[in-house]
Each structure stands twice: as C-alpha cells, then as structure tokens.
KEVEXDO-321608 format. One record per residue: residue number from 1; residue in one letter; y, x, z of N, C-alpha, C, CB in turn. Coordinates in nm, 3 decimals, padded with zeros to 5 digits. Glycine has a CB too. Example, Ala and Ser with C-alpha at 12.3 -4.5 7.8 and 13.67 -1.06 7.14 Angstrom:
2
+------+------+---------+---------+---------+---------+---------+---------+---------+---------+---------+---------+---------+---------+
! resi ! resn !     n_Y !     n_X !     n_Z !    ca_Y !    ca_X !    ca_Z !     c_Y !     c_X !     c_Z !    cb_Y !    cb_X !    cb_Z !
+------+------+---------+---------+---------+---------+---------+---------+---------+---------+---------+---------+---------+---------+
!    1 !    A ! -00.569 !  01.319 !  00.780 ! -00.450 !  01.230 !  00.780 ! -00.330 !  01.320 !  00.780 ! -00.447 !  01.131 !  00.905 !
!    2 !    S ! -00.225 !  01.285 !  00.708 ! -00.106 !  01.367 !  00.714 !  00.003 !  01.290 !  00.787 ! -00.060 !  01.408 !  00.572 !
+------+------+---------+---------+---------+---------+---------+---------+---------+---------+---------+---------+---------+---------+
END
This chain:
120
+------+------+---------+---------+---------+---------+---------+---------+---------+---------+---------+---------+---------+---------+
! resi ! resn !     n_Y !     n_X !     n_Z !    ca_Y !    ca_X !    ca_Z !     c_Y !     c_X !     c_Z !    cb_Y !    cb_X !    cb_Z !
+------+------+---------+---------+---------+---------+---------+---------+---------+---------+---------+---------+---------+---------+
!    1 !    X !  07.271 !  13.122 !  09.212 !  07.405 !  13.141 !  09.261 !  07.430 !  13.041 !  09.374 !  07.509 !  13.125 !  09.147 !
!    2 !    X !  07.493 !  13.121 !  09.445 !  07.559 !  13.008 !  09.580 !  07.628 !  12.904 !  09.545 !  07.664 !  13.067 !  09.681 !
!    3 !    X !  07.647 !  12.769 !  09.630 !  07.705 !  12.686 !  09.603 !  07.907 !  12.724 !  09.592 !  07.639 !  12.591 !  09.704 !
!    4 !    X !  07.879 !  12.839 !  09.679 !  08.048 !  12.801 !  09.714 !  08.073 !  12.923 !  09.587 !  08.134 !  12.845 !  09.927 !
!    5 !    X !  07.994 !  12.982 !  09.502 !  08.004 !  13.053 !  09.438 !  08.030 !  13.029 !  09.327 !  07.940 !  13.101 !  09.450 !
!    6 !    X !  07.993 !  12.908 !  09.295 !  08.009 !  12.849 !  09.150 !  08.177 !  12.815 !  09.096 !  07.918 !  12.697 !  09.152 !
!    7 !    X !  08.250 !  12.760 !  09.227 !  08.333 !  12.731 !  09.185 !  08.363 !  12.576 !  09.185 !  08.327 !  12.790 !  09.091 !
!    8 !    X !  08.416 !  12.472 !  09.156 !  08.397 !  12.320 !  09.140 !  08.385 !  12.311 !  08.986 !  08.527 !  12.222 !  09.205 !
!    9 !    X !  08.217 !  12.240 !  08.973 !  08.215 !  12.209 !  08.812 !  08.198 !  12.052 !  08.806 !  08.078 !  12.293 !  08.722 !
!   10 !    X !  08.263 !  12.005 !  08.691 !  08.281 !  11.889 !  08.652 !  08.130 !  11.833 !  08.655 !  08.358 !  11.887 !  08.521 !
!   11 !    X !  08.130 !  11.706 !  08.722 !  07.993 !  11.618 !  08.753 !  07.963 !  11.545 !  08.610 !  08.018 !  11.488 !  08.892 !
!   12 !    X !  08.068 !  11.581 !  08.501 !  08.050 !  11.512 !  08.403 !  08.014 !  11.584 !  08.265 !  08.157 !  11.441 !  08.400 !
!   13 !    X !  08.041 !  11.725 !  08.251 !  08.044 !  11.793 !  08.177 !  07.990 !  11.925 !  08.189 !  08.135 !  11.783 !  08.152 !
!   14 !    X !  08.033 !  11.954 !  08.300 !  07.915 !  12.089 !  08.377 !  08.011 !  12.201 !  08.387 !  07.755 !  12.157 !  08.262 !
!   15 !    X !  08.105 !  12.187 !  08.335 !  08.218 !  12.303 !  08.309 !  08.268 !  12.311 !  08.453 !  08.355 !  12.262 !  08.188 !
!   16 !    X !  08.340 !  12.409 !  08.426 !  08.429 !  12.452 !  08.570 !  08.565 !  12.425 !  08.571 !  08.428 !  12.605 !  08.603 !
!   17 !    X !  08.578 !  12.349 !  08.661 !  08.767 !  12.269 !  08.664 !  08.845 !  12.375 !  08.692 !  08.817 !  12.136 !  08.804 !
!   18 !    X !  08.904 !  12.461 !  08.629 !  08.922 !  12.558 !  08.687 !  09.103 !  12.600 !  08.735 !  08.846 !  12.645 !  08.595 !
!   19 !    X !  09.162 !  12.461 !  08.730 !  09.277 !  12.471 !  08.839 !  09.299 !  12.351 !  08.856 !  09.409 !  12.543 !  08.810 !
!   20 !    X !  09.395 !  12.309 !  08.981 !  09.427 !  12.216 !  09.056 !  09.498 !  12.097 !  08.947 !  09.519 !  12.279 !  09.173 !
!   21 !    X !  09.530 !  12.172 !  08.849 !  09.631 !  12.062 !  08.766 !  09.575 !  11.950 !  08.651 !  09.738 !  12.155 !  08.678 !
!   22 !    X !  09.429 !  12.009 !  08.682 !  09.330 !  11.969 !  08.571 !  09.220 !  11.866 !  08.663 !  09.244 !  12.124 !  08.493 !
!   23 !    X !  09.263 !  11.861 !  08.762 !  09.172 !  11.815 !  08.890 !  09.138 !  11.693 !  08.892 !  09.230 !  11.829 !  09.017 !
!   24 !    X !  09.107 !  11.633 !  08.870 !  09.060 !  11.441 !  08.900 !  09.024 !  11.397 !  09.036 !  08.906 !  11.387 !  08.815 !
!   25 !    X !  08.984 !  11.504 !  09.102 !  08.915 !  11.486 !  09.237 !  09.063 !  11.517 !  09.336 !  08.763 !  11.616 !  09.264 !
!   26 !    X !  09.154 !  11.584 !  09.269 !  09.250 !  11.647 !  09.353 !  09.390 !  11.506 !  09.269 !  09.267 !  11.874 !  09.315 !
!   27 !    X !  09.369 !  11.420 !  09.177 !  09.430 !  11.414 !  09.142 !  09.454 !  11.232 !  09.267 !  09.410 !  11.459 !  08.990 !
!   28 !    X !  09.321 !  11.239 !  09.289 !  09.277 !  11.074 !  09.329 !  09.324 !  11.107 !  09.492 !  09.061 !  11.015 !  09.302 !
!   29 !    X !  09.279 !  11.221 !  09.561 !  09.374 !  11.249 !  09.721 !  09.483 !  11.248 !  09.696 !  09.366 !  11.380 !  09.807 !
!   30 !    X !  09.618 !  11.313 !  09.618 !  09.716 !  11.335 !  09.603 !  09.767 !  11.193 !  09.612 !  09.734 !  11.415 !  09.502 !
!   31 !    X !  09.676 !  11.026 !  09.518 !  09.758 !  10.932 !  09.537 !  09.682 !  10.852 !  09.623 !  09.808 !  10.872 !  09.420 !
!   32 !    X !  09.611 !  10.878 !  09.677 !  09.539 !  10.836 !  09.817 !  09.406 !  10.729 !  09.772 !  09.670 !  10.742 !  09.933 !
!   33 !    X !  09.317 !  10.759 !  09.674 !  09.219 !  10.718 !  09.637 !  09.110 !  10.769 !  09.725 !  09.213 !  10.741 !  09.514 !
!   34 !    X !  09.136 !  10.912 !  09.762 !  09.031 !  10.983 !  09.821 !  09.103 !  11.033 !  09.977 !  08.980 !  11.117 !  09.709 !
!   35 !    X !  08.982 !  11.035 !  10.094 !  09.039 !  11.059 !  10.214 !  09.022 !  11.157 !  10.233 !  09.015 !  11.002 !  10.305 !
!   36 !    X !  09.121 !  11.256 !  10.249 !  09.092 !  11.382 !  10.298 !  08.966 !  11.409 !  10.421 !  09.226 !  11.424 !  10.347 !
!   37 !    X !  08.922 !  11.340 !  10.479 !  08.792 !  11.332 !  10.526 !  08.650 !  11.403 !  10.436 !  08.779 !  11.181 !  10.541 !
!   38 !    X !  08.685 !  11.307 !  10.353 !  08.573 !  11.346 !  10.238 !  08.594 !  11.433 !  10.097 !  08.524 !  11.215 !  10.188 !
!   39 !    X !  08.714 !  11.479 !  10.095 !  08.745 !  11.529 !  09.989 !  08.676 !  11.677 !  10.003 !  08.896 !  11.518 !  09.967 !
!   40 !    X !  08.594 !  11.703 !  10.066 !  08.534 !  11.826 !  10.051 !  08.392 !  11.798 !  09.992 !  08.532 !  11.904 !  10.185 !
!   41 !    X !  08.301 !  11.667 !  10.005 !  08.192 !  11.620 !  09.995 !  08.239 !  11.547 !  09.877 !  08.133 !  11.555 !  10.113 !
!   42 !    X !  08.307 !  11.486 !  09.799 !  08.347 !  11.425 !  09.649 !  08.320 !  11.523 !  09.555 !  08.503 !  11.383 !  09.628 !
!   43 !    X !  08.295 !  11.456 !  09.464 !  08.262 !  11.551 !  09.347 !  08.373 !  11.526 !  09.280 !  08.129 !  11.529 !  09.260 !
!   44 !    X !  08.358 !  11.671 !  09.168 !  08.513 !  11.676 !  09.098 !  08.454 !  11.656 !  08.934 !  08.619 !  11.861 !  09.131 !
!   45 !    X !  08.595 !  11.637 !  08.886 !  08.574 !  11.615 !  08.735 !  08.706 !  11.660 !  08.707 !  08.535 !  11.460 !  08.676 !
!   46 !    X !  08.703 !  11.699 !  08.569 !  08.815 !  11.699 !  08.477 !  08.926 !  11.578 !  08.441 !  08.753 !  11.730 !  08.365 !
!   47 !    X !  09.037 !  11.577 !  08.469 !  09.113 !  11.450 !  08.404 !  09.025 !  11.406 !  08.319 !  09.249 !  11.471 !  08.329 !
!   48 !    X !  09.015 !  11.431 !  08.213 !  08.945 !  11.405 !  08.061 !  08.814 !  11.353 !  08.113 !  08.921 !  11.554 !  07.949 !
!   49 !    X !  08.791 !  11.407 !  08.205 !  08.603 !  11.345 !  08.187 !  08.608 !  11.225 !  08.291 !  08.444 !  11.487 !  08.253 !
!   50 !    X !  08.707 !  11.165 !  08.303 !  08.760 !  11.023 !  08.360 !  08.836 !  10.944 !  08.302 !  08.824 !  11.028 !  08.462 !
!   51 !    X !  08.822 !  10.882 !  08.172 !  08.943 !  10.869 !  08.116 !  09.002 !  10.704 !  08.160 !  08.924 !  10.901 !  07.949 !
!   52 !    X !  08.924 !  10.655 !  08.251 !  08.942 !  10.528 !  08.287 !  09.102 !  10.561 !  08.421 !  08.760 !  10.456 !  08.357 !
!   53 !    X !  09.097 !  10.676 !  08.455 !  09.216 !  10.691 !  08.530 !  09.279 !  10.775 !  08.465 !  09.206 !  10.726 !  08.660 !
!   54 !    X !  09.247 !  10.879 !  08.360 !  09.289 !  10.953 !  08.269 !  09.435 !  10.887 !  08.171 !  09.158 !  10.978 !  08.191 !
!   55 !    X !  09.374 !  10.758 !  08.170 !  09.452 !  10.658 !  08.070 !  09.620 !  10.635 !  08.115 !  09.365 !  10.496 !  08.077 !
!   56 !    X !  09.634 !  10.622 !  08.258 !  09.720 !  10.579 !  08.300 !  09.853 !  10.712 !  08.310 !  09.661 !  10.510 !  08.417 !
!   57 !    X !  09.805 !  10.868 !  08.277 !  09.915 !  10.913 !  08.298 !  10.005 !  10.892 !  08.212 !  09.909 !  11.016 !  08.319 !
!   58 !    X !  10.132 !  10.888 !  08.197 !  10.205 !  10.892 !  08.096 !  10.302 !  10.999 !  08.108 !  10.257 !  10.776 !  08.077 !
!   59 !    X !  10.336 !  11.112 !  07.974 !  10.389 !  11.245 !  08.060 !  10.378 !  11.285 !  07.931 !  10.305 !  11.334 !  08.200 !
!   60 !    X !  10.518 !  11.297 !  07.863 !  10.512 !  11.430 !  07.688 !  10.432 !  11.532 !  07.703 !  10.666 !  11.533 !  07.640 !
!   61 !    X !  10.372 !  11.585 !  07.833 !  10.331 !  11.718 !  07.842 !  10.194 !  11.727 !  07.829 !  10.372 !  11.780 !  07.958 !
!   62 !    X !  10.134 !  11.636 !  07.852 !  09.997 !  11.540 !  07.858 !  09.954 !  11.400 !  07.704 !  10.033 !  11.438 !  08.032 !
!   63 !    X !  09.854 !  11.452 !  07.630 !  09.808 !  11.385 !  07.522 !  09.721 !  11.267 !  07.590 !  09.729 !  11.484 !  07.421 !
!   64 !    X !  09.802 !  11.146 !  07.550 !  09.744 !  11.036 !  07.648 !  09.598 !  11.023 !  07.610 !  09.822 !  10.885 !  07.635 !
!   65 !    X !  09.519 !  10.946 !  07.710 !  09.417 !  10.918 !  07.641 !  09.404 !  10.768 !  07.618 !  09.310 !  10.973 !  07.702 !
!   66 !    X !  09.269 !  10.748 !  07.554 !  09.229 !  10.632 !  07.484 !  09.140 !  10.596 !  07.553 !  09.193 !  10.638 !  07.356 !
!   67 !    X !  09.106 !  10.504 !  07.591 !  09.001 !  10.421 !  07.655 !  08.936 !  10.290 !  07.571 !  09.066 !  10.370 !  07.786 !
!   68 !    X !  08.832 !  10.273 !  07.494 !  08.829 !  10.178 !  07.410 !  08.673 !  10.086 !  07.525 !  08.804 !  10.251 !  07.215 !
!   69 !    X !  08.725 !  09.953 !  07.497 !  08.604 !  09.878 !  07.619 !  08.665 !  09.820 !  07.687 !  08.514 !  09.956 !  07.719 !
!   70 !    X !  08.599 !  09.762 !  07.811 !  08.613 !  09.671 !  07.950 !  08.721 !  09.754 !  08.010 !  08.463 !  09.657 !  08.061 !
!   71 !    X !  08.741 !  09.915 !  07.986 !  08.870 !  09.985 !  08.104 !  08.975 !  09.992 !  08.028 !  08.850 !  10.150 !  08.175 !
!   72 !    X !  08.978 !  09.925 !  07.946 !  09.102 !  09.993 !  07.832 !  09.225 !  09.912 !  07.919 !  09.085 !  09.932 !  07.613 !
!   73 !    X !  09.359 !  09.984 !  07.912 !  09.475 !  09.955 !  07.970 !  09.498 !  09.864 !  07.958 !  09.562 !  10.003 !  07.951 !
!   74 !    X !  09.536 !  09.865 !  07.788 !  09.548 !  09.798 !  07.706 !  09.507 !  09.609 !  07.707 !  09.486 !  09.881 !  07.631 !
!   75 !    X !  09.416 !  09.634 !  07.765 !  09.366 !  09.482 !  07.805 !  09.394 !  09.415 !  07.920 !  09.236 !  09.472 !  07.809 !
!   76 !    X !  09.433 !  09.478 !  08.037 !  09.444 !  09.449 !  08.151 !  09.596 !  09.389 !  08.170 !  09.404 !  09.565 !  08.229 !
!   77 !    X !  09.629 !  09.300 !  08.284 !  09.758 !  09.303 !  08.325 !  09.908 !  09.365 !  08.306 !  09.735 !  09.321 !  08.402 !
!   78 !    X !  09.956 !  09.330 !  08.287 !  10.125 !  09.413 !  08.246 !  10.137 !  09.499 !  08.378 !  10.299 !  09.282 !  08.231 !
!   79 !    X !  10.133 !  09.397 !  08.482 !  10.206 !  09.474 !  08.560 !  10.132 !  09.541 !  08.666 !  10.305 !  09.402 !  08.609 !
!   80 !    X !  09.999 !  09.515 !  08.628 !  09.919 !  09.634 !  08.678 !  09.905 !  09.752 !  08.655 !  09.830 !  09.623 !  08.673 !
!   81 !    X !  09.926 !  09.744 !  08.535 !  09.920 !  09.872 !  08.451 !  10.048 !  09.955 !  08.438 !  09.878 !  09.837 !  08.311 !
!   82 !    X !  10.148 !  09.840 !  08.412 !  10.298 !  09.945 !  08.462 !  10.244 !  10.006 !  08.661 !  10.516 !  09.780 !  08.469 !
!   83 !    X !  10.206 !  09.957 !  08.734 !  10.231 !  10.003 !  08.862 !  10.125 !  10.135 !  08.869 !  10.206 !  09.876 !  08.979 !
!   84 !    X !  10.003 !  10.093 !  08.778 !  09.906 !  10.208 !  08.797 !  09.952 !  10.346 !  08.717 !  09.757 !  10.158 !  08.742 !
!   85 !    X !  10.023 !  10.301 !  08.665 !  10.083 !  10.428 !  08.518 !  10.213 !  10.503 !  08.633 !  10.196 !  10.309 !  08.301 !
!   86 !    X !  10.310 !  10.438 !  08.695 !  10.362 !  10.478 !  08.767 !  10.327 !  10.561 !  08.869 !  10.399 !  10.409 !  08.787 !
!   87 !    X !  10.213 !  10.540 !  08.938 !  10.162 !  10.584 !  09.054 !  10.041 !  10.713 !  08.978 !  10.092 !  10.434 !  09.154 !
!   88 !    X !  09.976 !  10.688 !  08.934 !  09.935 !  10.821 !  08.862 !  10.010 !  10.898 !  08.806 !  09.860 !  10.811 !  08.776 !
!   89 !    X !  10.090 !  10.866 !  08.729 !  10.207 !  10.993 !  08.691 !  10.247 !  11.025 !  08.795 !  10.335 !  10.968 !  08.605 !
!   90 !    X !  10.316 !  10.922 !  08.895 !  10.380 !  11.100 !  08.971 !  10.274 !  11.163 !  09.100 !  10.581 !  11.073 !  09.079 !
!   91 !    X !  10.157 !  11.109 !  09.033 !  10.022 !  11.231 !  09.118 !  10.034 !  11.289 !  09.044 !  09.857 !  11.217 !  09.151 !
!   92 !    X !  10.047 !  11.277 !  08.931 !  09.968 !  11.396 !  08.791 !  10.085 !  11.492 !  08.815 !  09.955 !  11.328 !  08.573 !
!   93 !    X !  10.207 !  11.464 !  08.817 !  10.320 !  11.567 !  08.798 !  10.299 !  11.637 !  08.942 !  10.489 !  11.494 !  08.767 !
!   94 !    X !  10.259 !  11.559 !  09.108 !  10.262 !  11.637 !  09.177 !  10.150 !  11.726 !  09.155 !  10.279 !  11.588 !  09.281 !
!   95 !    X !  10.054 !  11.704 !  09.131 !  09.967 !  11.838 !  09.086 !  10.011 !  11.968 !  09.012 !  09.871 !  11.796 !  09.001 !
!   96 !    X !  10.076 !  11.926 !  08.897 !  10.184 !  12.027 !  08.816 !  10.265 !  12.082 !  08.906 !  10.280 !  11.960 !  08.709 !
!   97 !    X !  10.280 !  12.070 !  09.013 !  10.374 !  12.158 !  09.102 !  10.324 !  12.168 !  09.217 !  10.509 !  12.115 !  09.123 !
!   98 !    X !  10.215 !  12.160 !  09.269 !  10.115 !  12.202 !  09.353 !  10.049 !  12.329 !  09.315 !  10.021 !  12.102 !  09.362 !
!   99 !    X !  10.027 !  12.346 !  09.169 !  09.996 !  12.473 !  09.147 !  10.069 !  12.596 !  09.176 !  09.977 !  12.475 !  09.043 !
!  100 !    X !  10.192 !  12.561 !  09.198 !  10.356 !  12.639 !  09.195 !  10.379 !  12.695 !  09.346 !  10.507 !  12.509 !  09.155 !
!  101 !    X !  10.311 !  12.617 !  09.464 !  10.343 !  12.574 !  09.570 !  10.248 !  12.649 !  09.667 !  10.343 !  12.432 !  09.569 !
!  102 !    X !  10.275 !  12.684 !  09.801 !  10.179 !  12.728 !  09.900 !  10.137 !  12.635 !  09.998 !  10.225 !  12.833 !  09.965 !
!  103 !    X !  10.136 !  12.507 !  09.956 !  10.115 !  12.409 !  10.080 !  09.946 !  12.409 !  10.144 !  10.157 !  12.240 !  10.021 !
!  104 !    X !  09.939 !  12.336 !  10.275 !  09.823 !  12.330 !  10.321 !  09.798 !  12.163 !  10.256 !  09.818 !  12.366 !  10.495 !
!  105 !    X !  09.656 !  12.167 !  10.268 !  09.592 !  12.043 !  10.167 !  09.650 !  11.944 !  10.223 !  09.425 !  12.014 !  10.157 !
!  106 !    X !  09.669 !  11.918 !  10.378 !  09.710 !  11.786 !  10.370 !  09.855 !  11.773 !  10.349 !  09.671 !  11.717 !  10.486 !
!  107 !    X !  09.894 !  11.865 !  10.285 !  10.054 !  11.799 !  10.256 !  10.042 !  11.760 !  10.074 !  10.215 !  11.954 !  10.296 !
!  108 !    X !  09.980 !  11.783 !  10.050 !  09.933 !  11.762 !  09.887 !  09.962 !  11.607 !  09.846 !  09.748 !  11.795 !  09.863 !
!  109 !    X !  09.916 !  11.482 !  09.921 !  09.975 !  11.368 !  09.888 !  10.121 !  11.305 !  09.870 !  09.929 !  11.315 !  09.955 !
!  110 !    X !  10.114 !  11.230 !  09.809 !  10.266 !  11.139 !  09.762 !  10.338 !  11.109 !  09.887 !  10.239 !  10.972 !  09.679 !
!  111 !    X !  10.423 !  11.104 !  09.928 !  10.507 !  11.097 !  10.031 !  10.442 !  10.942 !  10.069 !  10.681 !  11.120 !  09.991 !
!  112 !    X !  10.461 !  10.829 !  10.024 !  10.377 !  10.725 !  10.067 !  10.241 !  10.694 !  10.119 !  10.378 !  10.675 !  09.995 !
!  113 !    X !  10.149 !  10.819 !  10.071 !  10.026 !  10.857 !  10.111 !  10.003 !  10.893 !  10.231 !  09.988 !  10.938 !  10.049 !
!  114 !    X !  10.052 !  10.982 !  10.254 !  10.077 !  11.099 !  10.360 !  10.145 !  11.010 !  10.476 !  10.188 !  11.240 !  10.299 !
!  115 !    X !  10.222 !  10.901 !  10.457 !  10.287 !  10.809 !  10.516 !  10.175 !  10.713 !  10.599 !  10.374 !  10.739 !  10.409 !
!  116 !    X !  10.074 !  10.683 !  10.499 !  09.977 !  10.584 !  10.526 !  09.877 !  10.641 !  10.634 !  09.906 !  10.543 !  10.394 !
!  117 !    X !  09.831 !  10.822 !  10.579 !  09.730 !  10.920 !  10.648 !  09.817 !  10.935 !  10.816 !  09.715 !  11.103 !  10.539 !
!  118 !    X !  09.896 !  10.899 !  10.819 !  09.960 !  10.944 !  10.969 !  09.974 !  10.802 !  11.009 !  10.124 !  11.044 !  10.976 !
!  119 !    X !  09.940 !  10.683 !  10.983 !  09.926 !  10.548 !  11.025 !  10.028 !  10.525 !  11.039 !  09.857 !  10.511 !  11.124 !
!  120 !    X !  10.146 !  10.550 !  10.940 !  10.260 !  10.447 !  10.935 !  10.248 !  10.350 !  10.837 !  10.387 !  10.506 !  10.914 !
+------+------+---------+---------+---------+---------+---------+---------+---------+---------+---------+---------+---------+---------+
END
C-alpha cells in the first residue's frame, strides 16, 4: 500500500489516528511545539501513546492520564505544571473544535502561536 494510502498511523502502536481530535502530532502544532514547516515530515501518535504530554490535559471529557516515573506531573514544579496543563488544554479543546471547523492548517494554532508564526 501507498504511503499516502495508509492514512497517519501511530509511530507507537501501529494503529491509525484516525481524527484530528485524537492527534498528538496535531495536538503539539496547534500549541506551537511543532512548525508547520515540518509538520508534514513528523510523525504522529495517539494522545494516549504520549502520555508524558497526554498527562497535562485536564478536561471532564477526557480520562486523565497517569504517568508513573521521571515524567510524572506529579513530581515536577507547581507552576510548571499549572502553566503546561493550561496551555495543553486549550490545544486539546482547540482540536475538539477543529474537527467542527473548515479552517486551512495554518489557522489551526492558539491565537498566541499563530501570533509568534507571523513574527510578532
């Protein structure tokens, strides 16, 4: 099978990510981890099959995860972790409404992102 045929499968699990809201790869451009430059050449994964950034959403709609080890939240800084929990949730939620949406990719980032990508 062709590459563009497959679809995007998780580099971690083999499965197929099979929407934007489930995205890890889409979830890390949205808060400007990844440069739209390269976001075609990144490999994708499942939220879940990352749980070291997985950890940080916080969202009733979403079963948090657990990270036990050196990445656990839990161990790190207060207020790192409040700022990283902040800033991944509202990627994670803009994804939840990216699915909803007809935008072109580069409008997909956080208004601060998108701020940064146009060199302000």
């Amino acid at each position: 099978m062709a590459k563009c045929d497959e679809g995007y499968l998780c580099e971690v699990c083999g499965q197929d990510v099979a929407n934007l809201a489930e995205s890890d790869l889409y979830l890390r451009y949205v808060i400007g981890m990844i440069d739209p430059e390269v976001l075609h050449t990144s490999k994708e994964r499942h939220l879940r099959c990352n749980p070291s950034l997985a950890q940080f959403i916080v969202d009733d709609r979403l079963e948090p995860v657990i990270v036990e080890g050196d990445f656990d939240k839990r161990g790190l800084d207060t207020s790192f972790v409040r700022e990283r929990e902040e800033l991944v949730t509202r990627g994670w939620r803009r994804l939840q409404e990216l699915s909803s949406l007809d935008l072109p990719i580069l409008e997909y980032p956080l208004p601060e992102v998108m701020e940064k990508l146009r060199g302000g």
